[in-house]
Each structure stands twice: as structure tokens, then as C-alpha cells.
MIVEXGU-73906 format. One line per field, with one value per residue (C-alpha): residue in one letter; x, y, z. Coordinates in steps of 0.001 Angstrom, whole numbers, plus 């500000």, padded with zeros to 6 digits. Layout:
BEGIN
code = (A | ...) .
X = (X | ...) .
Y = (Y | ...) .
Z = (Z | ...) .
// end
This chain:
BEGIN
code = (X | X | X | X | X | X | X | X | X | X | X | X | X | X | X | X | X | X | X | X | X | X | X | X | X | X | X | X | X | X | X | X | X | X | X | X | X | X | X | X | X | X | X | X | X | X | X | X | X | X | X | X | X | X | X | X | X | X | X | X | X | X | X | X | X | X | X | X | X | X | X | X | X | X | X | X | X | X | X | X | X | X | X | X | X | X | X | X | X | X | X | X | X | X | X | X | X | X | X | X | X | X | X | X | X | X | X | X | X | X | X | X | X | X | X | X | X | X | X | X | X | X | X | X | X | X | X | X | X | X | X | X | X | X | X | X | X | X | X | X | X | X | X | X | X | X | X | X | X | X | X | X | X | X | X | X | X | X | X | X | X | X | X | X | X | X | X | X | X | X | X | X | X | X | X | X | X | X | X | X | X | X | X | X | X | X | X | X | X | X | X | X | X | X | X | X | X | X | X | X | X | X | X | X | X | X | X | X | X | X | X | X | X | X | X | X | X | X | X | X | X | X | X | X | X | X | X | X | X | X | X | X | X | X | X | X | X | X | X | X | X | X | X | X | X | X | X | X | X | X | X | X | X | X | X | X | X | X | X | X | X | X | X | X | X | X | X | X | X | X | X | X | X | X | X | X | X | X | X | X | X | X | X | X | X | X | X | X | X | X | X | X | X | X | X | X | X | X | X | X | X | X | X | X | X | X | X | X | X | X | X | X | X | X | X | X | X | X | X | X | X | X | X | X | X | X | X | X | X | X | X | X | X | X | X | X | X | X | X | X | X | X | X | X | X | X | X | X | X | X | X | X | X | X | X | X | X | X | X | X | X | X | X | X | X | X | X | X | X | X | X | X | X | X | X | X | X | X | X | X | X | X | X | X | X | X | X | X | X | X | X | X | X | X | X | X | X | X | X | X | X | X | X | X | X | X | X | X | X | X | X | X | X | X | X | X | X | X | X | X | X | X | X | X | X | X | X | X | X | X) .
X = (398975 | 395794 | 393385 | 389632 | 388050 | 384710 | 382815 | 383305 | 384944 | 382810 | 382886 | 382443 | 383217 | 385548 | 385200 | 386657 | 387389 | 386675 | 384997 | 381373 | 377778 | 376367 | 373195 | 372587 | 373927 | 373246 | 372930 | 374362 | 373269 | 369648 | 367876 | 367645 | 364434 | 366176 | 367974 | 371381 | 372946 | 373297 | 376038 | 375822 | 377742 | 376828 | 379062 | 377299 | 378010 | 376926 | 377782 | 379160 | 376250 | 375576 | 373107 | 373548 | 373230 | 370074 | 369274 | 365982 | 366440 | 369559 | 371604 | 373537 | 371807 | 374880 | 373692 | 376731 | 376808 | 379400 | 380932 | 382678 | 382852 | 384168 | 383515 | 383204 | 383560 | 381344 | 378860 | 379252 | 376804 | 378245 | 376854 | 379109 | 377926 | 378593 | 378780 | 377348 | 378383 | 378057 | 380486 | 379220 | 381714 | 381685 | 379243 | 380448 | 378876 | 376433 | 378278 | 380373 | 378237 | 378766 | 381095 | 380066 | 381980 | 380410 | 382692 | 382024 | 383285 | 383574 | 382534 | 381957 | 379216 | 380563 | 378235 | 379717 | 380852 | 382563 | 385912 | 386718 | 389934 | 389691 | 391431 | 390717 | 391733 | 390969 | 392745 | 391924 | 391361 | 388585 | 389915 | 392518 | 390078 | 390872 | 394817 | 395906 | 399095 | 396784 | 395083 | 396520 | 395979 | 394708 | 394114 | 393036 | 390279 | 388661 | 384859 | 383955 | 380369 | 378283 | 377579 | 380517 | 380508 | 384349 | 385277 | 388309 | 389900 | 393212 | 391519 | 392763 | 390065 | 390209 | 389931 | 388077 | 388832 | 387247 | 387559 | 386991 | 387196 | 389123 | 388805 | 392077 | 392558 | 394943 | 398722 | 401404 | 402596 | 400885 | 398203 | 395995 | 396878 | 393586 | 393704 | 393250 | 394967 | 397093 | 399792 | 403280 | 405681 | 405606 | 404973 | 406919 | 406465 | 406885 | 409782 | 413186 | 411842 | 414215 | 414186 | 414078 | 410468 | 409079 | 407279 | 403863 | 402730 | 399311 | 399600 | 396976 | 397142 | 395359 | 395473 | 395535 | 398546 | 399502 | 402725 | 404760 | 403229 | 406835 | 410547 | 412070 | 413542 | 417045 | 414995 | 413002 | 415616 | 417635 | 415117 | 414649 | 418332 | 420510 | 422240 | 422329 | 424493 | 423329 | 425504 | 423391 | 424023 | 426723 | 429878 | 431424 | 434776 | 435770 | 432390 | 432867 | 432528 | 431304 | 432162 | 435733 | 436218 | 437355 | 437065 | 436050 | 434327 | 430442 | 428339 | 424697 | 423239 | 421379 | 417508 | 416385 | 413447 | 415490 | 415336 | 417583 | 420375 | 423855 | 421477 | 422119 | 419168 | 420413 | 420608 | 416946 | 415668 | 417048 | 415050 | 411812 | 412882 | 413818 | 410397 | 408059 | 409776 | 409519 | 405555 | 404486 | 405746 | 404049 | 400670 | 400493 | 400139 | 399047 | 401198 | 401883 | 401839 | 404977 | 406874 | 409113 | 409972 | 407743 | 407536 | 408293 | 404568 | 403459 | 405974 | 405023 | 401181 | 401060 | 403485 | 401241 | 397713 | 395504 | 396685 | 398976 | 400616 | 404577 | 404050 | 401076 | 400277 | 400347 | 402462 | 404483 | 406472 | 407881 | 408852 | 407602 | 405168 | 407784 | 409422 | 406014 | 406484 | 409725 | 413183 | 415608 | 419176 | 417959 | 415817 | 417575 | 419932 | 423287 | 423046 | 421410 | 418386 | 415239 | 413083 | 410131 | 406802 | 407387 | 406489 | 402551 | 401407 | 400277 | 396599 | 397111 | 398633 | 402139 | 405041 | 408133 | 407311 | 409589 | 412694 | 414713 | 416246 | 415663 | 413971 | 414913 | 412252 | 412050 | 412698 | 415935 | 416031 | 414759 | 412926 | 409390 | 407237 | 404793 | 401328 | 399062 | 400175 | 398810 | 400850 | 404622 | 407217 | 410133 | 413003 | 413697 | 417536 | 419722 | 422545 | 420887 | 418139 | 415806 | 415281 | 412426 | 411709 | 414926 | 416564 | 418603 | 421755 | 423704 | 425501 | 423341 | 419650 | 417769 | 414454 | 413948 | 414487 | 411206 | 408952 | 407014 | 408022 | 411650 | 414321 | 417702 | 418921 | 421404 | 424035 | 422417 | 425190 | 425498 | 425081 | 424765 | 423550 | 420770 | 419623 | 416844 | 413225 | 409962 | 407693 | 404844 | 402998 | 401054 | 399666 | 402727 | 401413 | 398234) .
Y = (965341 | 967304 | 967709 | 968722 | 969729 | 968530 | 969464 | 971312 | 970615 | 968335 | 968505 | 965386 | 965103 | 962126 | 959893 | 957003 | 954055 | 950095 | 947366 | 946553 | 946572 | 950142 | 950732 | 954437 | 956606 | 960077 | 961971 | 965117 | 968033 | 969682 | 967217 | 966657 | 964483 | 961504 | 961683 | 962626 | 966221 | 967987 | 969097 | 972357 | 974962 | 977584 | 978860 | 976654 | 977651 | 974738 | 974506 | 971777 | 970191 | 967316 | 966146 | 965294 | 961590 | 960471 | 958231 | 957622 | 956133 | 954176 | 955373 | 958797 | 960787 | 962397 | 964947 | 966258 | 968491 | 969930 | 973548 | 975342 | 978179 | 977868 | 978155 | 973781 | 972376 | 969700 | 968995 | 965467 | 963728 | 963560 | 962106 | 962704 | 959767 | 959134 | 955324 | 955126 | 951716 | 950190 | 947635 | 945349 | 943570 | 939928 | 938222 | 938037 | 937266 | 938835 | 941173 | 942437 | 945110 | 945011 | 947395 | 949627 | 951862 | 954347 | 954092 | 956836 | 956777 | 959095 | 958182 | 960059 | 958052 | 959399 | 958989 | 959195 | 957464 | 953737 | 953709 | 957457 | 957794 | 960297 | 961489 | 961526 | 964667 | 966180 | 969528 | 969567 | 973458 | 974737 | 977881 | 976224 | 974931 | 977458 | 976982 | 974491 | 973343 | 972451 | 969417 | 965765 | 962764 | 959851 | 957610 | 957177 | 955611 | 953902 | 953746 | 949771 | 951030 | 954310 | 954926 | 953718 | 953946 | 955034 | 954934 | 957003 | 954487 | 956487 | 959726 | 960367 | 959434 | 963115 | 966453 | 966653 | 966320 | 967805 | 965796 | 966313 | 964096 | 965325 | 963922 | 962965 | 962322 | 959876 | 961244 | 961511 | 958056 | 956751 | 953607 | 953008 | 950029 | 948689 | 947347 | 943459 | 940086 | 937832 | 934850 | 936100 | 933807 | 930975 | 927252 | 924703 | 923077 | 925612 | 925595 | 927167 | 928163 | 929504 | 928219 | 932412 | 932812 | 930814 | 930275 | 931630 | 933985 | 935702 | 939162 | 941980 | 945220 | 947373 | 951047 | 951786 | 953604 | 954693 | 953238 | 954348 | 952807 | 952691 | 952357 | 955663 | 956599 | 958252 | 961530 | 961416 | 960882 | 963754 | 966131 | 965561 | 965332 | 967172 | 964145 | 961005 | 958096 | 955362 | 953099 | 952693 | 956471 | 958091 | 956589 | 953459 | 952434 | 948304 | 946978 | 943478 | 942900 | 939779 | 940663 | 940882 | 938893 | 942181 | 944666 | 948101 | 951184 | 951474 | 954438 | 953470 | 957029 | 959050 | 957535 | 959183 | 956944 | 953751 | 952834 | 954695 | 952248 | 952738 | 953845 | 952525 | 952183 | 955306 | 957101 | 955618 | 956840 | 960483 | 960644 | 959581 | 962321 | 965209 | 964257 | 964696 | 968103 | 969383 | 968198 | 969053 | 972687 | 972462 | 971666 | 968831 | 965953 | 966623 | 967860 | 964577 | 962385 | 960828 | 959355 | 956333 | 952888 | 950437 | 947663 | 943999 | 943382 | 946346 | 945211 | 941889 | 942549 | 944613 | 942280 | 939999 | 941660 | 939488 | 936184 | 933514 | 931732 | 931898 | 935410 | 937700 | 936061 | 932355 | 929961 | 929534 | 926479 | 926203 | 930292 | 930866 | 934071 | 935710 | 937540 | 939293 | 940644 | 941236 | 942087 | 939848 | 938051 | 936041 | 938322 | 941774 | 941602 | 943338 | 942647 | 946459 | 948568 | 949317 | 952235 | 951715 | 950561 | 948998 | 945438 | 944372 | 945267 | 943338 | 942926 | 946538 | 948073 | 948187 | 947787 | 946324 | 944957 | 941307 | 942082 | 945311 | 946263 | 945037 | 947268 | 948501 | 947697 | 949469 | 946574 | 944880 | 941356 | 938412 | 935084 | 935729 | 935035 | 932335 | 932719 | 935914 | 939817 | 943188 | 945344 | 944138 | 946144 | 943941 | 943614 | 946887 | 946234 | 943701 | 944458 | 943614 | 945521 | 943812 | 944123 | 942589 | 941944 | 940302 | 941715 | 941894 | 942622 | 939487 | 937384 | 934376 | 933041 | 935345 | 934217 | 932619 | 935760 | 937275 | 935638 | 936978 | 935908 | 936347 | 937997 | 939732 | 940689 | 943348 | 945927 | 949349 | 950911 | 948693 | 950646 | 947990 | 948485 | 946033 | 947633 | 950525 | 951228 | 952565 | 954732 | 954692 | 957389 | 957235 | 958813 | 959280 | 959363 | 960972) .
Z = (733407 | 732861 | 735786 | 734843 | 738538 | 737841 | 740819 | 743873 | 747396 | 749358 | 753340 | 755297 | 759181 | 759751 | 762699 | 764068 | 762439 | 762976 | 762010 | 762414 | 760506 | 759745 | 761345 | 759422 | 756662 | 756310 | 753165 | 752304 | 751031 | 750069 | 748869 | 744899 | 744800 | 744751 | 747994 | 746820 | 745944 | 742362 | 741642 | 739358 | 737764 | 740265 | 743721 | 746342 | 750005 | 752835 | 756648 | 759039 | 761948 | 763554 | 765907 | 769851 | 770505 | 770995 | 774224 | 773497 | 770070 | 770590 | 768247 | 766768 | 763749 | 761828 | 759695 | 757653 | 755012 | 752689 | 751776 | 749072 | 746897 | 743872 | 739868 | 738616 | 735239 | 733862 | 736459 | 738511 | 741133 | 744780 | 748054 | 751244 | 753626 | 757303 | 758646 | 761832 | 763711 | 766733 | 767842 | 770391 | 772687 | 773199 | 775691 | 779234 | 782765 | 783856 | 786328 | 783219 | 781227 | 777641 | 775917 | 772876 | 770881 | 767960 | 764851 | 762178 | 758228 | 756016 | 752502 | 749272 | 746538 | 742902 | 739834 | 736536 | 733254 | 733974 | 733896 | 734620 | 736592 | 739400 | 742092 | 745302 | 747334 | 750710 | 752829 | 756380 | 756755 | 754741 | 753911 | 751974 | 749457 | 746848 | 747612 | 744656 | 746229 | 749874 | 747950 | 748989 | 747176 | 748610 | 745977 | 742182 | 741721 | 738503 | 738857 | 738001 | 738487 | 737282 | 741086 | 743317 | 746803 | 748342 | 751785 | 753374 | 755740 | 756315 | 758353 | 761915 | 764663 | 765324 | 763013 | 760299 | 755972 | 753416 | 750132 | 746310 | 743406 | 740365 | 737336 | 735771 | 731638 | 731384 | 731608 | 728686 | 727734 | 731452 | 731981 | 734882 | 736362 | 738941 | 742226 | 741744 | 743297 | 741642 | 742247 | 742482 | 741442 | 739167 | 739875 | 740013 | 736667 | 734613 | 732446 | 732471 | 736192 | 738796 | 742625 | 743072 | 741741 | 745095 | 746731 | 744747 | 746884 | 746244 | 746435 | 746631 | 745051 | 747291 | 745540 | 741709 | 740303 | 736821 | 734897 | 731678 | 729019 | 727735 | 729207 | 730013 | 726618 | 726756 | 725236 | 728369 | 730556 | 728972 | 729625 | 733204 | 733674 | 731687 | 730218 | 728747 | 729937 | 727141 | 725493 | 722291 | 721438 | 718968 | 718426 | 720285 | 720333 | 720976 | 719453 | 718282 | 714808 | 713413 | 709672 | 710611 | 713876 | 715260 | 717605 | 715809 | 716062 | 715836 | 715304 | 716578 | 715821 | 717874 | 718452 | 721630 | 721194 | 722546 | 726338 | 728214 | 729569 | 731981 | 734278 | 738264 | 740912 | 742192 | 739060 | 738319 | 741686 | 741425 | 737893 | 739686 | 742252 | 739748 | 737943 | 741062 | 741577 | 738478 | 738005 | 741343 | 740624 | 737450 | 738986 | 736842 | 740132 | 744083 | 746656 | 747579 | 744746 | 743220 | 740623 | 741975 | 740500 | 740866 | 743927 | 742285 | 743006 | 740778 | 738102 | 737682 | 738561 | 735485 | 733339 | 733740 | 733251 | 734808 | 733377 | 735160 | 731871 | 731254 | 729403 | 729380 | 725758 | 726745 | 727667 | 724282 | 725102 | 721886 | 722020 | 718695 | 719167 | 721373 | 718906 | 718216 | 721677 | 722708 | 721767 | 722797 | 721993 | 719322 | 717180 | 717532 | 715071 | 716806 | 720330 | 721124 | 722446 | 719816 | 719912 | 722486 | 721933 | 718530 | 719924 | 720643 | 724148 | 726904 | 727772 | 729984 | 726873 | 728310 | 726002 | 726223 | 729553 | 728365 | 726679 | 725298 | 728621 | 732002 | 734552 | 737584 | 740708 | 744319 | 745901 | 747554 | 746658 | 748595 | 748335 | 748567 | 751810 | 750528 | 751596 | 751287 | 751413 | 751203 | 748820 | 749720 | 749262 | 750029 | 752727 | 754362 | 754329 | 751362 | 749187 | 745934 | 744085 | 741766 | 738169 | 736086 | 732393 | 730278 | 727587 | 724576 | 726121 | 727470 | 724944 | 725536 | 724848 | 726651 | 725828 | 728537 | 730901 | 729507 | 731129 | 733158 | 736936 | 736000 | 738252 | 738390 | 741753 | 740642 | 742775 | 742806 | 741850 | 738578 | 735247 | 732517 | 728462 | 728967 | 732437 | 732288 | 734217 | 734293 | 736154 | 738001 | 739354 | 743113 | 745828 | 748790 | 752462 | 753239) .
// end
């Protein structure tokens, strides 16, 4: 990944948190004519104040400002902003005085270009601005407006952060997937359903995350790893050979460009492990960030890509435009893996997301909870992992297992020749 720093480290005191109507914001900054602060080209050196409360008025002033010292790139628009609220108990008799509490935010506005991914960083010691390694991620965020207002709603009610937005270009082989809501699931009329895709369950995606536009290819995985465990590489012995109703040797070549398969939850896992390492020590992602598998939710959130039909294309009773998107049983010619990405897309420009291999999720396998949830990440305990997305490897009509809310609860020690995954990429804990 390629990280342009496109302005400088911008100091905001946090507060505490809660919910309520804000009564003031404060600006940051010396004033640019229009109330906010330019950000240049040039060292800029500000200072940390804030004013007493003020009886008389009824309220707080905040006046925050912001600090840094260091050389920018292309020049971005930045307000730090303060959210002053008062919370106002409930009424009560008269002998009961009425409770307040003073909630503060801390919120950065960002101008720029719609659509820009950025990340959003903070350290909580200033000196450790020009440290690289001291930055923390604490989310990416895709502006869905030229000015967009962001709020940090993890900060401690005590200590202070001081943030900066980095713009990020979009990562090798990587799509930004937004926050959004969707149903989970699929209903109960749609065909070739399972009982295990209920109840719907509508699910929202709280934080935006990227995800290979691809399946891991076995080149991929060889180069993290050391090693490649596919089936559907080289010579293999005991292939059954339609020709000759036999069993016989088969040489499939060596395309590192196919999925990697034979891979087990645990094997999958300690990729997305030996990955984060090796970019975090490359200064390629934050301190924090990660590579992992994705939760079920993610998965089918992005299979589906904003639509609710059987596959992300339509509905397709008839099956007939599948083959246009997937590689499965029926159309693959010789019951193995393709090279990634030669299929069309989804509406998110993920490929392979039905068919080819199945794909390992972070989840353990349960029914779902029905209802409404805030980014679920499963059971904390089962004995069966999940894995999303059909494939061409079992010797049956496998069609069907590319739709979109399929499942297959697998063991997580299980390496099959139809069983791969993909990665996402996220901010870990603040």
C-alpha cells in the first residue's frame, strides 16, 4: 500500500463522550477567512488552550487548536472541532435538582475530492508525531461528500489524541468496501434455499475495510509463506480419467495465478498473520492495522454489493448467466481451479466472489440471531468454521452453492481442493 501524507498532524483535545444536542463548536486554527484552517506546504507550529467555564454565560467555550511540524504533500483543508453538550437529566420533584453533565467530542471536518479513501490516525504524545511506527489507525474513511464531518467516538474520557488523515491510493489487488446495511440471509422463498441461511437478519456494517479484489492465488500465498500446498499444481497421481474410465496420472502445470487451495482455517489465519508482519515492517499499513479473514457479515456484505437478489447479478432462476460469473461443476471442464479474476465482477468489482473455490470466513458457525446487529462477528466458541462462495470442486451440481447467502460450516483443520480465502485489510483496536 502507498500512503501520500497529505497534510500535517492535527491536535484536538478529547473529552468525554455521550449523547445529547451540541450547543457550540469551536473552530480550529488562525482563521482563513472563511472560518476554517489552510492547510499549506509550510512547517506550521500551534499550541494546546482552552478556556475556564464560564458561569455567567451558561455554557463552556473550548477553544482548541492544533500542532505539528513537519514537511506535507499536496495541501488538504482541515477543521479540528470540539462538541460541546449538555445533557440534561430527566424531570423530577421539585426537591431533586436536575443533573447535568458536559460531554465533549473530538471531530476533524476533511475537504477534499469525493470518494478519496483516507486514513484516519492519531498518537497520544505529541512528540511522537514525527515517529512513523507511533501512528494508529482508527478507521478508513471514504468521503461521500467534498466536506465531511468525522467524529472520534472511541477516545478515552481522559488524555488527549492528536489525529491526522492520510490519504491512502488504493492497495495492490485491494477494494474499498463502505460502511452500509443490508439483510443477511436469504428469504424463505427463494430457491434451492437452506434452513441455515435464517433467519434474515439485517446487519450493519459500521467501519469500511478493504478486501482482495481476488482469491489468494497460490503465487501469493507462496510468497508470504515459503510454500505451496495446492492440489491444482504439477503432477498428480490417482486423477480419474474419463477417456479411459481410469485412474491415471495428471499434470495440471504450474499457474500460480489459480486460487490457492489445501489450505485449513489455521493455515489461512497464519497467512493473514505472516502478511500483517511483514507489511507493518514495511511501513506499508499502521501499527495497528491488519490483514485477517473476513467476518461472514463482511463476506457476504460485499458478495452481495448492495443488492438482495439470489446473486449479485439477479436472480437467474433459470441459471443461465451464471456461467458469465462463476466457475463451477458444470462449466469448468475437469473438475479444477482457474486462474483468478477471469470471470465478470460484482457491482464492488470483486471477482470470483461465487464459485472457483470456497472461502474461508472468521467466523465459527451458527444459525444467525434474527433481528438487527452491529457488525457481528459470530459465536465466540463452535467446532465448525464457515466458508462462503461455492465452487468447482465437489462432484455434483454446484450451481446452486453460488449464491450469494450460501454456507459451508467446515472443520478448521480441513484442507480441501475446492477450499481457499480472501483478505481483508482493517483497522485492529485503537
Amino acid at each position: 500500500m502507498v500512503k501520500k501524507l497529505v497534510q500535517p498532524t492535527r491536535v484536538s483535545e478529547d473529552g468525554r463522550h455521550g449523547a445529547g444536542r451540541p450547543l457550540a463548536l469551536c473552530r480550529v486554527g488562525p482563521a482563513a477567512g472563511n472560518g476554517q484552517t489552510r492547510m499549506t506546504t509550510r512547517h506550521e507550529r500551534f499550541s494546546i488552550m482552552k478556556t475556564p467555564f464560564d458561569k455567567s454565560a451558561g455554557s463552556r467555550r473550548a477553544n482548541c487548536s492544533i500542532t505539528n511540524s513537519c514537511p506535507l504533500g499536496r495541501a488538504v483543508w482541515l477543521t479540528v472541532l470540539c462538541w460541546v453538550v449538555w445533557v440534561v437529566g430527566p424531570r423530577t420533584f421539585a426537591q431533586m435538582p436536575p443533573g447535568l453533565d458536559l460531554q465533549l467530542y473530538a471531530g476533524l471536518t476533511i475537504t477534499g475530492a469525493v470518494g478519496t479513501v483516507y486514513s484516519i490516525e492519531y498518537v497520544t504524545d505529541l512528540a511522537q508525531t514525527n515517529t512513523p511506527s507511533a501512528w494508529r489507525c482508527l478507521e478508513f474513511l471514504q468521503l461521500s461528500a467534498s466536506s465531511y464531518l468525522w467524529a472520534d467516538k472511541s477516545a478515552p474520557a481522559t488524555g488527549k489524541r492528536f489525529y491526522r488523515a492520510v490519504q491512502i491510493e488504493a492497495p495492490t489487488n485491494l477494494v474499498f468496501i463502505p460502511p452500509g446495511t443490508f439483510r443477511m440471509g436469504s428469504p424463505t422463498n427463494e430457491l434451492y434455499r437452506d434452513d441455515s441461511e435464517g433467519p434474515q437478519t439485517d446487519v450493519t456494517i459500521s467501519r469500511g475495510y478493504w478486501m482482495g479484489k481476488y482469491e489468494v492465488t497460490q503465487g501469493d500465498y507462496g510468497a508470504v509463506m515459503g510454500s505451496n500446498p495446492s492440489w491444482f499444481n504439477g503432477v498428480r497421481p490417482g486423477v480419474w480419467d474419463s477417456a479411459c474410465n481410469c485412474y491415471t496420472n495428471k499434470d495440471y502445470g504450474t499457474d500460480l495465478t489459480r486460487p490457492v487451495e489445501q489450505v485449513s482455517w489455521n493455515d489461512a489465519t497464519n497467512y493473514c498473520a505472516t502478511l500483517t508482519q511483514r507489511e507493518r515492517a514495511a511501513g506499508r499499513i499502521a501499527t495497528n492495522s491488519v490483514y485477517r479473514l473476513p467476518t461472514e457479515a463482511e463476506w457476504e456484505y460485499a458478495c452481495r454489493g448492495w443488492t438482495s437478489t439470489q446473486f449479485s447479478y439477479g436472480d437467474d432462476p433459470g441459471y443461465t448467466n451464471l456461467t458469465n460469473y462463476a466457475w463451477y461443476f458444470n462449466n469448468n471442464g475437469g473438475r479444477e481451479t482457474h486462474p483468478v479474476g477471469q470471470k465478470l465482477p460484482n457491482p464492488w468489482g470483486l471477482y470470483d466472489m461465487g464459485g472457483n473455490v470456497l472461502e474461508w470466513c472468521q467466523d465459527w458457525s451458527d444459525t444467525y440471531p434474527g433481528g438487527i446487529v452491529l457488525d457481528p462477528q459470530g459465536p465466540a466458541t463452535g467446532s465448525l468454521r464457515v466458508s462462503r462462495g461455492g465452487s468447482v470442486g465437489m462432484w455434483y451440481d454446484f450451481s446452486t452453492c453460488c449464491r450469494s447467502a450460501y454456507r459451508c460450516p467446515a472443520g478448521p483443520v480441513a484442507g480441501l481442493d475446492f477450499l481457499g480465502f480472501r483478505v481483508v485489510l482493517t483497522p485492529g483496536q485503537p
